[in-house]
VEXNUGU-65156 format. One record per residue: residue number from 1; residue in one letter; x, y, z of N, C-alpha, C, O in turn. Coordinates in Angstrom, 3 decimals. Each point is the difference from the previous one (the first is absolute). Example, Ala and Ser with C-alpha at 12.3 -4.5 7.8 and 13.67 -1.06 7.14 Angstrom:
<nodes>
NODE,1,A,13.190,-5.690,7.800,-0.890,1.190,0.000,0.900,1.200,0.000,1.036,-0.019,0.665;
NODE,2,S,-1.386,1.069,-1.385,0.820,1.190,0.060,-0.770,1.090,0.730,0.509,1.108,0.169;
</nodes>
This chain:
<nodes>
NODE,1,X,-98.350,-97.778,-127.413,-0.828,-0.188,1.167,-0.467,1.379,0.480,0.727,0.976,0.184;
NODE,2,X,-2.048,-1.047,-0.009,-0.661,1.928,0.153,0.262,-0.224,1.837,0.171,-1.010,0.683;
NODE,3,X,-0.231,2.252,-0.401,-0.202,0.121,1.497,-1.096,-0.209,0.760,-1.146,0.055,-0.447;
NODE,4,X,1.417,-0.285,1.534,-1.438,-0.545,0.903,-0.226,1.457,1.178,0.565,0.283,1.057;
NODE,5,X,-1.519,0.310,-1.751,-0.394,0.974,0.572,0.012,-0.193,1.692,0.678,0.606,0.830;
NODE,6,X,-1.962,-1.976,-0.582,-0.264,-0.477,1.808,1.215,-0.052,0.035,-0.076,-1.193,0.295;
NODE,7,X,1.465,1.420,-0.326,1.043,-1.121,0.679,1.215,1.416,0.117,0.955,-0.346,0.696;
NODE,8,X,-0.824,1.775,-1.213,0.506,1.199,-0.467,-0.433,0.730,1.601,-1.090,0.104,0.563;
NODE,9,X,2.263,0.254,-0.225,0.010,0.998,1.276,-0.861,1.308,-0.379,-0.696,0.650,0.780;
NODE,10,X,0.862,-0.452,-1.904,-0.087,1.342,-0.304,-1.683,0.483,-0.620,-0.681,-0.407,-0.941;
NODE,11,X,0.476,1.426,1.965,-1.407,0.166,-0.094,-0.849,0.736,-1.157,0.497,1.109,-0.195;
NODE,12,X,-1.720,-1.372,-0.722,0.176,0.682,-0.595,-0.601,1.963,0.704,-0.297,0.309,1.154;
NODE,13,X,0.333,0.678,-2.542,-0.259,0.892,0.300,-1.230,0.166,-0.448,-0.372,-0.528,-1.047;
NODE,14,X,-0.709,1.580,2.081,-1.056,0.030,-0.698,-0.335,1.673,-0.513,0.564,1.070,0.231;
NODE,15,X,-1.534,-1.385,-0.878,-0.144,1.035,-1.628,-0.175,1.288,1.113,0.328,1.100,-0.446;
NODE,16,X,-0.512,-1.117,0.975,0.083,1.486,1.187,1.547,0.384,0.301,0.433,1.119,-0.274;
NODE,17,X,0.330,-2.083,0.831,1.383,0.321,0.439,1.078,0.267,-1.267,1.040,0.640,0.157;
NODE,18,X,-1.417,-1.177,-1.314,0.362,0.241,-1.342,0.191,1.123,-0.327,1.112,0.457,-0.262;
NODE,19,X,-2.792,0.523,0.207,0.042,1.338,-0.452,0.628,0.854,1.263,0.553,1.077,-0.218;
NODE,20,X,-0.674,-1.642,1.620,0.851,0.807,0.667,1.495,0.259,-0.452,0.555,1.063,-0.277;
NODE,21,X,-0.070,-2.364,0.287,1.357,-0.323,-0.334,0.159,1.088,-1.101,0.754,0.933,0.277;
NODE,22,X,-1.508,-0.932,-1.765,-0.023,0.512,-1.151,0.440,1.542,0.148,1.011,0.552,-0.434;
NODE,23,X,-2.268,0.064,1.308,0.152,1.473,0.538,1.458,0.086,0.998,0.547,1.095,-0.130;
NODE,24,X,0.050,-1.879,0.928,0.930,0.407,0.509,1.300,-0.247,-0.560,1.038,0.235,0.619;
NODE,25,X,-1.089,-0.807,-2.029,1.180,0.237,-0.516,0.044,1.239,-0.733,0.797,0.920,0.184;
NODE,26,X,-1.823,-0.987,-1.119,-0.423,1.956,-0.543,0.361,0.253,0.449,1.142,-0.199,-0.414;
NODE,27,X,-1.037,0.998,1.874,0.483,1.227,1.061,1.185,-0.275,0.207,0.741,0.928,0.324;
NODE,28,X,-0.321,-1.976,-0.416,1.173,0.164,0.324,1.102,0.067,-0.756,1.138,0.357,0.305;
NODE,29,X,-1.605,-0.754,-1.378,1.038,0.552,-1.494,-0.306,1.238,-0.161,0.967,0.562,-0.515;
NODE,30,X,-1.804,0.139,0.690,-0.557,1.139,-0.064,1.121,0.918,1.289,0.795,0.938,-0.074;
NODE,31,X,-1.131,-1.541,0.814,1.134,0.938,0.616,1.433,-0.434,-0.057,0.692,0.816,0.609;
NODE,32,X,0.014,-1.808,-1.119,0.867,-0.496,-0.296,0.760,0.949,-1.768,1.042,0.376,-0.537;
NODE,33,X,-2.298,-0.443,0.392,0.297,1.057,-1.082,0.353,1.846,0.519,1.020,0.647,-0.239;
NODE,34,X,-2.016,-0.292,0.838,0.322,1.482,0.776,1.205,-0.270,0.720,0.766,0.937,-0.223;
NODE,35,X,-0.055,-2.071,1.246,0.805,0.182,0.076,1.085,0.286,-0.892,0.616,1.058,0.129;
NODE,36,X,-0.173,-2.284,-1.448,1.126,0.380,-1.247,-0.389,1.479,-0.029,0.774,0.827,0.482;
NODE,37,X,-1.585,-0.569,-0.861,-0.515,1.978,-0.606,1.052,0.330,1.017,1.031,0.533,-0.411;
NODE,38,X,-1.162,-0.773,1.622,0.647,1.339,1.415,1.406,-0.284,0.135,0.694,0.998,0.197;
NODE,39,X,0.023,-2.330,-0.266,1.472,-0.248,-0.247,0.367,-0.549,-1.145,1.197,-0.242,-0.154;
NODE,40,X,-2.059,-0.048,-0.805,0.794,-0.621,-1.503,-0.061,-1.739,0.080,-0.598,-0.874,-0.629;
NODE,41,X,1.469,0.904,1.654,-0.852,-1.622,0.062,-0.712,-0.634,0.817,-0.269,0.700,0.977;
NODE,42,X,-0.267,-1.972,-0.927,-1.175,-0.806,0.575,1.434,-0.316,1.855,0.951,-0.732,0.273;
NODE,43,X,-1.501,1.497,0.196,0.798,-0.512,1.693,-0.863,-0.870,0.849,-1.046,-0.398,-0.512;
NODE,44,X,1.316,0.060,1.684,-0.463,-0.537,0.973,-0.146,1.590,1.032,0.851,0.888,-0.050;
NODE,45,X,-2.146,-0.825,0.955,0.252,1.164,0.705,0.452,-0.562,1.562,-0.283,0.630,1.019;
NODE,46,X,0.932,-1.750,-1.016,-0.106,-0.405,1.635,1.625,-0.090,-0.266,0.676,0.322,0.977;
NODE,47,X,-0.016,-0.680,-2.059,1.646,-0.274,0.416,0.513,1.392,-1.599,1.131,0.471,-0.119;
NODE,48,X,-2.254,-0.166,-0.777,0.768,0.653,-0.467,0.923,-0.423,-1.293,0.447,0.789,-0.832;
NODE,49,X,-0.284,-2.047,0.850,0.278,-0.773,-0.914,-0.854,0.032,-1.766,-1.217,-0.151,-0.105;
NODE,50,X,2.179,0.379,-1.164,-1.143,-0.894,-0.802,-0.626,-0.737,-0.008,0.061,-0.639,1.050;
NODE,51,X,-1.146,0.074,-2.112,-1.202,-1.070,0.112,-0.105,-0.340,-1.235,0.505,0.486,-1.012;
NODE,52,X,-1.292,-1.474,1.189,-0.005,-0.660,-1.078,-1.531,-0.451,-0.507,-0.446,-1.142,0.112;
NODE,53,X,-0.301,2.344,-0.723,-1.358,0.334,0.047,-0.575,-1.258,-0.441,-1.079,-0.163,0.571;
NODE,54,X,1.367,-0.804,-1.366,-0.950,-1.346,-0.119,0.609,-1.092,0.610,-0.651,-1.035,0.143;
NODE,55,X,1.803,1.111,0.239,0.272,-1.050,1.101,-0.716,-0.386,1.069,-0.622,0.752,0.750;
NODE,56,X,0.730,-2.263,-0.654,-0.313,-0.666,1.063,1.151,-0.708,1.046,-0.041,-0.810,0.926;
NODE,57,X,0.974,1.512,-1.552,1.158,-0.652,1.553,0.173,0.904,1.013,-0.752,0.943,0.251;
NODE,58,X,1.967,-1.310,0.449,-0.197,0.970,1.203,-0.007,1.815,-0.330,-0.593,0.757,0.768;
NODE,59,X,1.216,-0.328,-1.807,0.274,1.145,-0.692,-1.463,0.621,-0.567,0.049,1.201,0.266;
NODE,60,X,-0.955,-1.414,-0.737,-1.059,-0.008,-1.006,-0.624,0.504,1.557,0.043,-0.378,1.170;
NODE,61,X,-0.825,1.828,-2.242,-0.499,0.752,0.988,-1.835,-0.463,0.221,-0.742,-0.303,-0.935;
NODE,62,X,0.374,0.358,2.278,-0.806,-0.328,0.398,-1.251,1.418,0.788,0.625,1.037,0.222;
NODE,63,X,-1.935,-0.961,0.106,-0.189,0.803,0.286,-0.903,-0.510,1.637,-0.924,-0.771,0.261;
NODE,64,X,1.933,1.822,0.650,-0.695,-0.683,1.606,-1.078,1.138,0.225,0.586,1.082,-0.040;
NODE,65,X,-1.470,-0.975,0.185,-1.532,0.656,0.596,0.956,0.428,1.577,0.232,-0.716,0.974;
NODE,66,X,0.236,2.451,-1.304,0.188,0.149,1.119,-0.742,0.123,1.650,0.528,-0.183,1.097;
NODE,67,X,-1.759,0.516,-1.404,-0.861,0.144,1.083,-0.681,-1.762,0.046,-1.211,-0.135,0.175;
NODE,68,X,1.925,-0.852,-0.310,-0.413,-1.220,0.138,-1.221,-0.629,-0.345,-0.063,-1.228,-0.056;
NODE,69,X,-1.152,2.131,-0.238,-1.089,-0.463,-0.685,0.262,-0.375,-1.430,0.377,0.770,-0.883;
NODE,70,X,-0.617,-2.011,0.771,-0.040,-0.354,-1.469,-1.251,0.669,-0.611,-0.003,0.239,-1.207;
NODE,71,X,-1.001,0.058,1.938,-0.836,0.662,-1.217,0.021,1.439,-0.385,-0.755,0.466,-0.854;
NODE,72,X,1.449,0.074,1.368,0.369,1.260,-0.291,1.489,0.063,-0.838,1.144,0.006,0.456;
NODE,73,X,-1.684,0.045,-2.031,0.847,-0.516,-1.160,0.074,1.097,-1.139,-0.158,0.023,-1.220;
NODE,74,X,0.519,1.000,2.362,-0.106,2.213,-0.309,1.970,-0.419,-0.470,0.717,-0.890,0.457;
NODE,75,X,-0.431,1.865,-1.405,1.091,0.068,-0.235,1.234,0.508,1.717,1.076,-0.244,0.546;
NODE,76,X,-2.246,1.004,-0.458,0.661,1.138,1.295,0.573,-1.840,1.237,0.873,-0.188,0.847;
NODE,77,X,-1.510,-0.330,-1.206,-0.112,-1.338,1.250,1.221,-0.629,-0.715,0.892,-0.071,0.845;
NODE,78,X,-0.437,-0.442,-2.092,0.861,-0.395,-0.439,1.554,0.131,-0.169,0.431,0.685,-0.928;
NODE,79,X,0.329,-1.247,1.695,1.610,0.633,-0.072,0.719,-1.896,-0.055,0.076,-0.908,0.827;
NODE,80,X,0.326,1.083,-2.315,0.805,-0.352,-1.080,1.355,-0.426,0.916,0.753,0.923,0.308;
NODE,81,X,-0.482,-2.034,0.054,1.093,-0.761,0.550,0.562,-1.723,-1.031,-0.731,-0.604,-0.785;
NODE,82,X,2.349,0.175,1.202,-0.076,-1.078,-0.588,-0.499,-1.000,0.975,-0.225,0.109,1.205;
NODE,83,X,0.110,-1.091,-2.006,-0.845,-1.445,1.087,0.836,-0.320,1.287,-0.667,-0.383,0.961;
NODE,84,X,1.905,0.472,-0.807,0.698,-0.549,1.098,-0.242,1.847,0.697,-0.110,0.260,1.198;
NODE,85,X,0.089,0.479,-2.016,-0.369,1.291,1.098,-1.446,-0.569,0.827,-0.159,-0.648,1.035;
NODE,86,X,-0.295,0.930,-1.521,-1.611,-0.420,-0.010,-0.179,-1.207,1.322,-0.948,0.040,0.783;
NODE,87,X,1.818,-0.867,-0.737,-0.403,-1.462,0.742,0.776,0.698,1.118,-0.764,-0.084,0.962;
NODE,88,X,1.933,0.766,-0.542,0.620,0.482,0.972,-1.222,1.341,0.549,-0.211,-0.076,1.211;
NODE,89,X,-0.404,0.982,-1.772,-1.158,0.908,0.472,-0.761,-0.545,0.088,-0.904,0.831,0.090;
NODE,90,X,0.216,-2.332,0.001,-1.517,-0.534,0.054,0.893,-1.148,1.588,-0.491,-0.268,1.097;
NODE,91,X,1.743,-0.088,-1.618,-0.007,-0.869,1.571,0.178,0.441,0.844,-0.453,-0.456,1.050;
NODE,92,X,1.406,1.865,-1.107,0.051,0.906,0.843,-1.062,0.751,0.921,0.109,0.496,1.122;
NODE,93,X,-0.934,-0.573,-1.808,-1.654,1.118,-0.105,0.712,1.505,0.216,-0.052,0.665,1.035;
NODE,94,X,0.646,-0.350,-2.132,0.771,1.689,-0.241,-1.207,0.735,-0.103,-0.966,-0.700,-0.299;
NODE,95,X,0.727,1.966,0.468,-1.459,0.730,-0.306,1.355,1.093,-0.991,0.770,0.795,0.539;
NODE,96,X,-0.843,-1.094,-2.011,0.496,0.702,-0.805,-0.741,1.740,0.338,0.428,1.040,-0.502;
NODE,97,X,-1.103,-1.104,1.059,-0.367,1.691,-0.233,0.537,0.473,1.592,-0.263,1.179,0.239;
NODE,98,X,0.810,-1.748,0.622,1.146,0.151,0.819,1.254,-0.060,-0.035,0.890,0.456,0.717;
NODE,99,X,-0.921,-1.254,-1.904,1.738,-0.368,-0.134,-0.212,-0.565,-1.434,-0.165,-1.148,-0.413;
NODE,100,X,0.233,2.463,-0.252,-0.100,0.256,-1.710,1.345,-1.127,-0.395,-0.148,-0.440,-1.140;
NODE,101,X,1.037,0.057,1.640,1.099,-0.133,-0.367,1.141,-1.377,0.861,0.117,-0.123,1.219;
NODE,102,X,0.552,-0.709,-2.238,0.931,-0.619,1.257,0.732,0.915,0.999,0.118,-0.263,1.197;
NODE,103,X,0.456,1.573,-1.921,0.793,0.838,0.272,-0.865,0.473,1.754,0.581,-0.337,1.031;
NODE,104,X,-1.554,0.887,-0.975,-1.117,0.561,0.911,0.016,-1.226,0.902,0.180,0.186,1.203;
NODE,105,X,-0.357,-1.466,-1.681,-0.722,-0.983,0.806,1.372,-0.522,1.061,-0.137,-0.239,1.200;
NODE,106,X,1.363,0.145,-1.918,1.038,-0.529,0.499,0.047,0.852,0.951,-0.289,-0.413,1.123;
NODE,107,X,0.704,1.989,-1.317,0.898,0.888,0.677,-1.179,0.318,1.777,0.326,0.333,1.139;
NODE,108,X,-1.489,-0.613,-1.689,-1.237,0.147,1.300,0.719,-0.539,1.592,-0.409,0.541,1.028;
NODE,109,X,1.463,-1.604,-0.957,0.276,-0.821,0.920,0.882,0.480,-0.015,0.656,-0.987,0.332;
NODE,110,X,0.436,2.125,-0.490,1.215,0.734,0.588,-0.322,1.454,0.842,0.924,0.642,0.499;
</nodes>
């Protein structure tokens, strides 16, 4: 039995948000890569933790657009976190270029 597209929550994507999508994974393996170069391996920069560069679970590193514009998809804008990092700095609304760090972000309130 095929799927019923009308009846699927899930929206499709269009050929614009694609090549966005496309370009913002580039950059971010791209700097996912300069990071391994600077410590050897693929980290998270918000807890510091390894990653898990093609993962998609909570571990598998993700890339958050620090200055919050998604269209600004500059390496310099890109800092390399895992997904449960990532969902704690986006519900939070953390401004990573204030608080590079859990370490920074926690200690702010003592």
């Amino acid at each position: 039995m095929g799927v019923d597209m009308k009846r699927t929550p899930l929206k499709r994507v269009s050929k614009r948000q694609q090549v966005k999508l496309r370009i913002w994974k580039r950059v971010t393996m791209e700097r996912i890569a300069q990071i391994t170069d600077e410590f050897g391996v693929p980290i998270c920069l918000w807890c510091g933790g390894r990653g898990d560069v093609l993962g998609d679970g909570i571990f598998g590193l993700h890339g958050h657009h620090a200055d919050e514009d998604r269209e600004n998809n500059t390496q310099e804008n890109c800092y390399p976190c895992h997904n449960i990092c990532h969902l704690f700095i986006s519900d939070n609304n953390v401004d990573v270029r204030i608080y590079p760090n859990s370490k920074a972000h926690f200690q702010r309130s003592i």
